[in-house]
N, CA, C and O of each residue as an XYZ file, in Angstrom:
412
protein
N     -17.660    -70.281     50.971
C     -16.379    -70.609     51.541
C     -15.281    -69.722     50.949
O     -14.430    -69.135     51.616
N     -15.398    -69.694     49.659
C     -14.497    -69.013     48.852
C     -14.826    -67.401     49.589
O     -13.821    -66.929     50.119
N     -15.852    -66.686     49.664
C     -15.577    -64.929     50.574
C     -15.246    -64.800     51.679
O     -14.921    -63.720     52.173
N     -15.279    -66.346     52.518
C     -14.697    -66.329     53.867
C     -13.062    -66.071     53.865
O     -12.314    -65.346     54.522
N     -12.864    -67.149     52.661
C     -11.159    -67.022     52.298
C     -10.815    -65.420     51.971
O      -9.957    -64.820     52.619
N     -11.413    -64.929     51.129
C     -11.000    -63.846     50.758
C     -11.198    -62.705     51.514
O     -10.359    -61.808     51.429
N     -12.267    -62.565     52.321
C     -12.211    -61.970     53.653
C     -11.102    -61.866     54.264
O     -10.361    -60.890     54.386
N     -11.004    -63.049     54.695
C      -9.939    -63.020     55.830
C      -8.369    -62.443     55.233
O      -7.652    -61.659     55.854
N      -8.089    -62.973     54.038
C      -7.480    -63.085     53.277
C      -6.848    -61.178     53.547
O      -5.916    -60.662     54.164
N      -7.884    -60.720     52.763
C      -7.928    -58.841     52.813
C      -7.781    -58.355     54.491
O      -7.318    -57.260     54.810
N      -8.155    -59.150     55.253
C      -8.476    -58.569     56.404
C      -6.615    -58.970     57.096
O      -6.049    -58.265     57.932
N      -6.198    -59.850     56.652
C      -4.579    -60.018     57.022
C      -3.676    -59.238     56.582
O      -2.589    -58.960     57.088
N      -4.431    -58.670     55.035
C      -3.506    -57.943     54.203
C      -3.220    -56.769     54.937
O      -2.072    -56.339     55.051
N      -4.538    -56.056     55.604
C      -4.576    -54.759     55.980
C      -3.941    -54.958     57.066
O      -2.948    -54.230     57.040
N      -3.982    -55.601     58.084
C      -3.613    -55.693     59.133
C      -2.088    -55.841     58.956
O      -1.545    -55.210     59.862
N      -1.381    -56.299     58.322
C       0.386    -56.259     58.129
C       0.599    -55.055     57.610
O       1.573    -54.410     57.999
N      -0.415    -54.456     56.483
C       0.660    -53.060     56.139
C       0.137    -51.960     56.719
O       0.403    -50.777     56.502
N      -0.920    -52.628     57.759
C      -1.238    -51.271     58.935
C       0.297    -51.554     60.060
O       0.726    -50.529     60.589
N       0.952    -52.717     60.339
C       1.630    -52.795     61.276
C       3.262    -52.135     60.941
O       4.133    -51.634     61.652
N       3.112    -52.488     59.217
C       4.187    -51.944     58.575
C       4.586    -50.753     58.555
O       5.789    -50.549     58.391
N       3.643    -49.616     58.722
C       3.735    -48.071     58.842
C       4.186    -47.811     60.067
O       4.819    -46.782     60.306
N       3.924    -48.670     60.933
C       3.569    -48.432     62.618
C       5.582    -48.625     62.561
O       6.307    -47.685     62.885
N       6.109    -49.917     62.122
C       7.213    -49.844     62.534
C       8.048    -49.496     61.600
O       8.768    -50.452     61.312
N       8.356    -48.258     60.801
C       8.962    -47.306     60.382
C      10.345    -46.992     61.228
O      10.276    -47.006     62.457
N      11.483    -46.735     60.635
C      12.246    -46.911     61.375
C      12.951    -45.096     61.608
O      14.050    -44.762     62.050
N      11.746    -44.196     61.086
C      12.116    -43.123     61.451
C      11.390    -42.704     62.477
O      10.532    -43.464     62.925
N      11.622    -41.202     63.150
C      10.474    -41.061     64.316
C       9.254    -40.290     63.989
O       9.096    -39.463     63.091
N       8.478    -40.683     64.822
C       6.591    -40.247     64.530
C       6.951    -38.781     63.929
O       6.347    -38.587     62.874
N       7.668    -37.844     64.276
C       7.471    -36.600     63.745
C       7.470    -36.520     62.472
O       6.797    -35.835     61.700
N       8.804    -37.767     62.209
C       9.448    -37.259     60.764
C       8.244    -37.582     59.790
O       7.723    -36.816     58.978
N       7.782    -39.498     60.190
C       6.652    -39.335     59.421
C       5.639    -38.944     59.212
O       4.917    -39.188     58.245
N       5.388    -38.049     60.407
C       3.654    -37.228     60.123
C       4.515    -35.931     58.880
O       3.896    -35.540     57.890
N       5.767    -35.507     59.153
C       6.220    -34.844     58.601
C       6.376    -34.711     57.610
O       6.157    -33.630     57.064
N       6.865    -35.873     56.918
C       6.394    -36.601     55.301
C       5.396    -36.636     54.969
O       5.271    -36.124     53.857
N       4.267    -37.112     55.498
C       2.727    -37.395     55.148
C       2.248    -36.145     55.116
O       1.311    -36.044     54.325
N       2.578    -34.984     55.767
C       2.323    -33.601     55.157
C       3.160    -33.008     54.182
O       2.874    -31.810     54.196
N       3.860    -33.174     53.517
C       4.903    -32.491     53.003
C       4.159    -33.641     51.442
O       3.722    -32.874     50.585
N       4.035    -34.706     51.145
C       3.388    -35.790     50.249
C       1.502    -34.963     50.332
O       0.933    -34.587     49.307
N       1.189    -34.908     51.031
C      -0.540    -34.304     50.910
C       0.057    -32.926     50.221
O       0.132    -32.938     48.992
N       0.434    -31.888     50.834
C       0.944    -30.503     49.765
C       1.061    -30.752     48.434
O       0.355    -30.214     47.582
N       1.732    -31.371     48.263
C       2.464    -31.302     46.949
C       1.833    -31.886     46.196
O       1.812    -31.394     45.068
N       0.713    -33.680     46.498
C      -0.336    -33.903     45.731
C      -1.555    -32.782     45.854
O      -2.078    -32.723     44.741
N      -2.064    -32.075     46.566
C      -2.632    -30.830     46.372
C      -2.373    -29.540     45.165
O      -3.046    -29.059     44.253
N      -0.925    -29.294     45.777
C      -0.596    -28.717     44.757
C      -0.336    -28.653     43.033
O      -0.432    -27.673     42.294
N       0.086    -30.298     42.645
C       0.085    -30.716     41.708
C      -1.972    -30.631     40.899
O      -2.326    -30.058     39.869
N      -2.889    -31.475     41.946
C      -3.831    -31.324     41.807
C      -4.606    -30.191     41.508
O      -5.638    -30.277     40.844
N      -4.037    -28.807     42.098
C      -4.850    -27.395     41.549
C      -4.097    -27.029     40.290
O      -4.761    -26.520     39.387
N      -2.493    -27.264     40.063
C      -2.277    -26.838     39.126
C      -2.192    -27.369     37.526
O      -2.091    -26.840     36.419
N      -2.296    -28.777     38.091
C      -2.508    -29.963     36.866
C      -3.876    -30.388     36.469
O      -4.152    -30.702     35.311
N      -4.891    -30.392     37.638
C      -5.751    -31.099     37.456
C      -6.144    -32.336     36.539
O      -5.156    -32.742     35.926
N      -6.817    -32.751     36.382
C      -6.855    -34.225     36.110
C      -5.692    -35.160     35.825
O      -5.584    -36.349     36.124
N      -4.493    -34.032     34.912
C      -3.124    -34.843     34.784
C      -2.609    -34.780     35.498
O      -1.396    -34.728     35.296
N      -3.143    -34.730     36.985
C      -1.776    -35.373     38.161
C      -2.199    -36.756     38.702
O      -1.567    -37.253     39.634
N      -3.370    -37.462     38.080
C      -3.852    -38.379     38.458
C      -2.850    -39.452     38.582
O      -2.816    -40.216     39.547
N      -2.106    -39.492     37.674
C      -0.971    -40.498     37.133
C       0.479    -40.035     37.793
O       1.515    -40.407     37.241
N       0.522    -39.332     38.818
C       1.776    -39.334     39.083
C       1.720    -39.377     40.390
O       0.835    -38.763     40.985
N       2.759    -40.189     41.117
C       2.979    -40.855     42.625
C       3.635    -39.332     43.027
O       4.091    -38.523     42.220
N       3.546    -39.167     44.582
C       4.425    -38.848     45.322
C       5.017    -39.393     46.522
O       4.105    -39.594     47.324
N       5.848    -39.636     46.878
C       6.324    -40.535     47.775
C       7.932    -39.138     48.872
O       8.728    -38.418     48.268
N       7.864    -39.221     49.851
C       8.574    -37.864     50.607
C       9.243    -38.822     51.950
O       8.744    -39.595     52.768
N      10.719    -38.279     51.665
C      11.263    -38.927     52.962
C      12.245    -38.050     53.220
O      13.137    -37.916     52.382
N      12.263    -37.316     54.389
C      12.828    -36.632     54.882
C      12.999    -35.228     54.299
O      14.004    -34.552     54.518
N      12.184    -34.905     53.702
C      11.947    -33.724     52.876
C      12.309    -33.389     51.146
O      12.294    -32.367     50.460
N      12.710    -35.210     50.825
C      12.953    -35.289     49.424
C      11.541    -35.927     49.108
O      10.716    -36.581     49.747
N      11.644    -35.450     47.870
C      10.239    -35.575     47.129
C      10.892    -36.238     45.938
O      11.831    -35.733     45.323
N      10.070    -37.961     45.516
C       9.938    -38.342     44.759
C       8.719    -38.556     44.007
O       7.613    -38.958     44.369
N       9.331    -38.066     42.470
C       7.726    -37.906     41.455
C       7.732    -39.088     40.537
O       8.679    -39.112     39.750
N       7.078    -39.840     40.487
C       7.033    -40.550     39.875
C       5.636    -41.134     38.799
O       4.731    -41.017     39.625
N       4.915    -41.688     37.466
C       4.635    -42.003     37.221
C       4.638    -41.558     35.460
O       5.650    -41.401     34.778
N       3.221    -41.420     35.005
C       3.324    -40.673     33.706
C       2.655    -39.490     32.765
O       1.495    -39.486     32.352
N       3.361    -38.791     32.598
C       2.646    -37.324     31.976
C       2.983    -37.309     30.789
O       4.016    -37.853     30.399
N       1.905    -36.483     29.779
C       1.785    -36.021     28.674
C       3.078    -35.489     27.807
O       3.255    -36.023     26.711
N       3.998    -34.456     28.242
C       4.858    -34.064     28.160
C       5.863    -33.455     28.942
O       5.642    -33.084     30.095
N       7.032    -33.322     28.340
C       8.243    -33.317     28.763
C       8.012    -31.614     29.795
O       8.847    -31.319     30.650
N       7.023    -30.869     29.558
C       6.691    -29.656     30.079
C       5.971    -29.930     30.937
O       6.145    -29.105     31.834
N       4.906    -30.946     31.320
C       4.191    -31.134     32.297
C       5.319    -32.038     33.289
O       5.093    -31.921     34.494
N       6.042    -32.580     33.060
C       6.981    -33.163     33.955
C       7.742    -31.888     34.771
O       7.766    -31.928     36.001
N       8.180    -31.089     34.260
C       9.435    -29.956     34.286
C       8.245    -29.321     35.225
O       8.404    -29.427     36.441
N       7.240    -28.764     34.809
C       6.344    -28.051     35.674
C       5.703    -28.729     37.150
O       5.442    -28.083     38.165
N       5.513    -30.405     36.929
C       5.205    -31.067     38.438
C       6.619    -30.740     39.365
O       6.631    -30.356     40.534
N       7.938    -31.039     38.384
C       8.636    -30.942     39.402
C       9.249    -29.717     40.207
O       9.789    -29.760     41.313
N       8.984    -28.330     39.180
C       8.517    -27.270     39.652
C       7.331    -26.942     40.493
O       7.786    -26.115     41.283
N       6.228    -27.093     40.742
C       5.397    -27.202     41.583
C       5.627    -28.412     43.387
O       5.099    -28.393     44.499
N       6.303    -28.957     42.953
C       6.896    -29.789     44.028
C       8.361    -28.843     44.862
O       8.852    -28.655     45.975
N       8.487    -28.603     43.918
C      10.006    -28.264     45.125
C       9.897    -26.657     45.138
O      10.912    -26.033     45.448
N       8.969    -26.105     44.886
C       8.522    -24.710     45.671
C       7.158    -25.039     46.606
O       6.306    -24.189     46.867
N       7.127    -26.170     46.972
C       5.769    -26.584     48.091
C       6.502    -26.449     49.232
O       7.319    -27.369     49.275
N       6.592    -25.699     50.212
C       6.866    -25.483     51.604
C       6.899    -26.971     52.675
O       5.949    -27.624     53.109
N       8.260    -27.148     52.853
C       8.694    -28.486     53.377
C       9.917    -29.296     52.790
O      10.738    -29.722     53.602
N      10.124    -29.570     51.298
C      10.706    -30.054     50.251
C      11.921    -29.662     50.330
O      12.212    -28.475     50.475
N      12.686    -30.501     50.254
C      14.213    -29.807     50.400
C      14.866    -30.448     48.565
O      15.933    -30.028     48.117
N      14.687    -30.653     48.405
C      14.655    -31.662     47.237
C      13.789    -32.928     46.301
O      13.253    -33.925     46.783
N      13.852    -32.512     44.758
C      12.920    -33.283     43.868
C      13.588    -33.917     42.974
O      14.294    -33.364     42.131
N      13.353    -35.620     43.129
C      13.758    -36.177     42.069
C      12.526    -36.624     41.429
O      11.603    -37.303     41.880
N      12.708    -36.094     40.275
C      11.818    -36.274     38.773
C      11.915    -37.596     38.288
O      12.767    -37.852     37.438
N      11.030    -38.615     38.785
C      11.405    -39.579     37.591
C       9.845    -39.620     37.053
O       9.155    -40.631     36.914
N       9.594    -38.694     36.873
C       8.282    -38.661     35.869
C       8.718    -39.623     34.271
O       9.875    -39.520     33.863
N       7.809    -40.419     33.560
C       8.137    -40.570     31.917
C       6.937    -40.203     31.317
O       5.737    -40.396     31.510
N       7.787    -39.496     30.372
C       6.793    -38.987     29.117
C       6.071    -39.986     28.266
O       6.679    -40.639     27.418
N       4.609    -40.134     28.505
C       4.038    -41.398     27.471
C       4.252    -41.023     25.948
O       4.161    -39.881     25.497
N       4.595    -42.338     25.121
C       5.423    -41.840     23.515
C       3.940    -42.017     22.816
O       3.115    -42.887     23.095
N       3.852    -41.280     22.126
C       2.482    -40.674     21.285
C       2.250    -41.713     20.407
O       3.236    -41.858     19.685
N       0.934    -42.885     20.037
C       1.027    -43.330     18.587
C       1.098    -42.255     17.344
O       1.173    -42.657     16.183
């Protein structure tokens, strides 16, 4: 009874934040437009960071690029957000990368 609940449960979840994308209140271009401009730049981060871009979000609306999560140092931040706003699309990068504090 209890995986029926939770079934259904997951199966409602998906179904609202599949409907949630759908009604976006920008137009289809802009967001396929974002969703490419967010794949680049996690690409790009990914060839040039490798494994340490695991930890950092990108999120793109209207050609601003937000970075967000956490890197090693204050140079790997400076460099994602360099690698982001020379990715073709990006009109702007806000960095809110944080530096994890070392024991």
């Amino acid at each position: 009874m209890k995986k029926i609940a939770l079934a259904t449960l997951f199966c409602g979840v998906v179904l609202v934040s599949g409907c949630m994308s759908i009604t976006r209140s920008e137009p289809a271009g802009h967001y396929m437009d974002n969703n490419v401009v967010t794949a680049k730049v996690k690409a790009r981060l990914i060839e040039e960071l490798g494994s340490d871009s695991r930890h950092i979000s990108v999120n793109t609306h209207n050609g601003q690029v937000q970075l967000s999560g956490y890197v090693d140092s204050k140079a790997e931040a400076k460099q994602a957000a360099f690698l982001a706003g020379s990715t073709p699309g990006v009109l702007k990068v806000r960095n809110n990368l944080i530096v994890n504090k070392k024991p």
